[in-house]
N, C-alpha and C positions, 0 to 999 in steps of 0.2 A: 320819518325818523322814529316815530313813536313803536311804528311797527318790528322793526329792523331789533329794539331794545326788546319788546316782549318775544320775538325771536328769539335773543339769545339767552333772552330768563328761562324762558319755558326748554330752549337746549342744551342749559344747563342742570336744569332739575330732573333725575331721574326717576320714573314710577317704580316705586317697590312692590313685590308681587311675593306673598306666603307660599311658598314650593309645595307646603302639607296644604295646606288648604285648596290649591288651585286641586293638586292630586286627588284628593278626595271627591272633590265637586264633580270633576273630569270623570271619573269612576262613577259616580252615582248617576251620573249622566249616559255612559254607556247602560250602563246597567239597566237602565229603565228603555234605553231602545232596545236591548236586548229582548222585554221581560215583552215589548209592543211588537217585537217582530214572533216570537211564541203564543202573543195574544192576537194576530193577526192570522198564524197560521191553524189555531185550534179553534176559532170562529169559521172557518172557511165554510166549509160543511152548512154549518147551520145559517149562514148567510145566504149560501146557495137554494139552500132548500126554503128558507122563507122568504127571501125578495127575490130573488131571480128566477128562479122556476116558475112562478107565477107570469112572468114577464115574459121567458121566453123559454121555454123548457130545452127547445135541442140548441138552444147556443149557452146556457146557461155554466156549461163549466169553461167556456169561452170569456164569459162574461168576469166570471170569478178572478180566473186566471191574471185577466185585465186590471183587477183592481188588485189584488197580490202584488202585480208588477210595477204599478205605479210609484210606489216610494221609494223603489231603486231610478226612477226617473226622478225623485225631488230631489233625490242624496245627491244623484250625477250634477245636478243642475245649482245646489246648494256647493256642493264641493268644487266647480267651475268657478263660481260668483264670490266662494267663501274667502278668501285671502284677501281682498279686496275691502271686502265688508269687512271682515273683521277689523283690518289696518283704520277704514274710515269710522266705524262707531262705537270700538273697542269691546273687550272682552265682556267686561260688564254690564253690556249691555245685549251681546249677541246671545250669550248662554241663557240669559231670562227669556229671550225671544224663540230662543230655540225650544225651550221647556213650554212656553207658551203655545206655539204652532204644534206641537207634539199633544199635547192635554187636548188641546182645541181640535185637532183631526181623529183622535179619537173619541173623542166623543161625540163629535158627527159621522164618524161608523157604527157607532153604538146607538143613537137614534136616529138614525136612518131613517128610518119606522116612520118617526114620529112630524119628519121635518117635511119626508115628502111620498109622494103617491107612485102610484106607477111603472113607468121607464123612467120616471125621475130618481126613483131610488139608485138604480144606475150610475146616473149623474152624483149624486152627493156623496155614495159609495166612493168612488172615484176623488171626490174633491175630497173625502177625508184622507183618503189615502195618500193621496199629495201632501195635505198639510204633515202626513206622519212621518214622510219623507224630505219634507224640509227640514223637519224639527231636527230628522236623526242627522242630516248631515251637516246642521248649523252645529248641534250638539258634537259632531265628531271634529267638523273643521276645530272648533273653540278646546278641544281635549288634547287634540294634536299641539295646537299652537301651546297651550298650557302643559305639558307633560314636558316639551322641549324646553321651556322657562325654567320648569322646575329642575330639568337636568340641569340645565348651564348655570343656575344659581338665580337672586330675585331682580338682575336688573335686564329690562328687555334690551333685545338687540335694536340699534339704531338705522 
């Protein structure tokens, strides 16, 4: 019985949501996958030529190629899962997350170097680039769903 009551408290109160603020956020969030997809592509080069070429010289723009394409593999696989996730642990919580796994895979392609040796750099290469493609597509699902809020006004649809 107790349940049934907080049921229809909680179906009757609605989240209000700032239209300007989600919009801004949403924005600033593109923006910076934007700035990680430009900062992805003008490291290629020198990623190539200092871990992989070592590693393996004639598959080496193979290898690059590899890790370039990855983050359109977190995006596909974030934006699959993203509707879902976002419904289950809401917005304020998926956009930090998103901003989270994005800092945090870039900076494991940034020290690469440092984390690991090898064919392993390979490996970590790669696992950044996923995190940067989770980020950007947590980042995008959370911009989509927030730009459409802010079209329709601050109360979400049920």
């Amino acid at each position: 019985m107790s349940t049934s009551v907080a049921r229809s408290a909680s179906a009757s109160t609605a989240t209000t949501y700032h239209p300007g603020r989600l919009l801004m956020v949403s924005s600033l969030a593109l923006t910076m996958v934007g700035i990680g997809a430009a900062f992805r592509a003008n490291i290629a080069t020198e990623l190539q030529t200092t871990f992989l070429d070592p590693i393996d010289k004639a598959h080496s723009a193979e290898m690059i190629a590899q890790v370039l394409g990855v983050p359109f593999l977190g995006f596909a696989f974030t934006i699959a899962i993203g509707s879902p996730l976002l419904d289950y642990i809401g917005m304020g919580l998926l956009l930090p997350l998103s901003a989270v796994c994005f800092i945090l895979g870039t900076l494991v392609m940034i020290f690469s170097g440092s984390i690991a040796s090898g064919s392993g750099i390979y490996t970590t290469l790669w696992a950044g680039a996923l995190l940067m493609g989770i980020g950007w597509g947590s980042s995008r699902r959370s911009s989509i769903r927030s730009s459409r809020r802010s079209i329709r006004g601050t109360r979400p649809r049920s």
